[in-house]
C-alpha positions in Angstrom: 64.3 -24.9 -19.3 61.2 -23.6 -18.0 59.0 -20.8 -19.6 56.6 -18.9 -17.5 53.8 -17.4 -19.3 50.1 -16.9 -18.3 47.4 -18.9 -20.2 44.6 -16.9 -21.7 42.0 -16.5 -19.5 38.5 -18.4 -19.6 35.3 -17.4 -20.4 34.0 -17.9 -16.7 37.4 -15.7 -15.6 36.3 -12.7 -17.2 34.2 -9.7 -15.3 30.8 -9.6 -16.4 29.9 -6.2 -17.4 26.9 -4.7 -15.0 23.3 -6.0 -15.3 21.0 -3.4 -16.5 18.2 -3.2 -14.8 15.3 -1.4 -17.3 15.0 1.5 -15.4 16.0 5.2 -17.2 15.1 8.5 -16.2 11.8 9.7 -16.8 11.9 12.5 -19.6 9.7 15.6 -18.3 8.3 16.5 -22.2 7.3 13.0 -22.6 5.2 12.8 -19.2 3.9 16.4 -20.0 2.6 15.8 -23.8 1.1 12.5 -22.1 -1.0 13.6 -19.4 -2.3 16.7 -21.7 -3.2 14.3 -24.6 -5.1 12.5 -21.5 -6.4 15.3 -20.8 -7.6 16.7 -23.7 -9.4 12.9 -24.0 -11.0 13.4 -21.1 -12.5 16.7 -21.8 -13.6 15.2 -25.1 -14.9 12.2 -23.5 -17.1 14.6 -20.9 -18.2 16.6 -23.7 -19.6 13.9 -25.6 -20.9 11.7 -23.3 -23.1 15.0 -22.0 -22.0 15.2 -18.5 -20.3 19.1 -19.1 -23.3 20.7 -21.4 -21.8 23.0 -24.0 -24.2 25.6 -25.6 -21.9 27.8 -27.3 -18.3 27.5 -28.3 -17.6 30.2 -25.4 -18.4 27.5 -22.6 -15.3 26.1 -23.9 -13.3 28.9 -22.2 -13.0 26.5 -19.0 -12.4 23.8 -20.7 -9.7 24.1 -23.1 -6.7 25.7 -20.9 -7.4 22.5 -18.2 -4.9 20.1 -19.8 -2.3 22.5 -20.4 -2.6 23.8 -16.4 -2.6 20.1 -15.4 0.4 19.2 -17.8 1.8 22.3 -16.4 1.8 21.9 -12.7 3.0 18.5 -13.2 6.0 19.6 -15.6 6.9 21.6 -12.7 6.6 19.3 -10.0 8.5 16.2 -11.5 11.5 19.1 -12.3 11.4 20.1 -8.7 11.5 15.8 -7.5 14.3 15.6 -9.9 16.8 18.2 -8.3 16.3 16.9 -5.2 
């Protein structure tokens, strides 16, 4: 008398589940709060070091709304890249 049965399978048999490979979409608010909070450095870093001269708190008007246009444009950009 014979009996057919299949023996378990071994280690090296079994599928390997997929390789990650450490890439993951790129989230928009992240890259956005980043590149104004480098922004807003810079501006800092120009005021202080003297190279933009600042006599009144009015010659800021320039200044100020530059990281949120720069964070701006490229929110809108890397939305665009992405539906494409």
């Amino acid at each position: 008398m014979t009996h057919d049965y299949a023996s378990p399978p071994r280690f090296e048999d079994q599928a390997q589940p997929p390789r990650r490979t450490g890439r993951h979409p790129v989230n928009i608010g992240h890259l956005v709060m980043g590149l104004v909070f480098l922004v807003f450095v810079v501006v800092w870093a120009l005021i202080v070091t003297g190279t933009v001269h600042i006599d009144t708190v009015e010659d800021l008007r320039w200044l100020l709304p530059l990281p949120w246009i720069v964070g701006g444009s490229i929110g809108l950009l890397a939305a665009l890249l992405r539906k494409s």
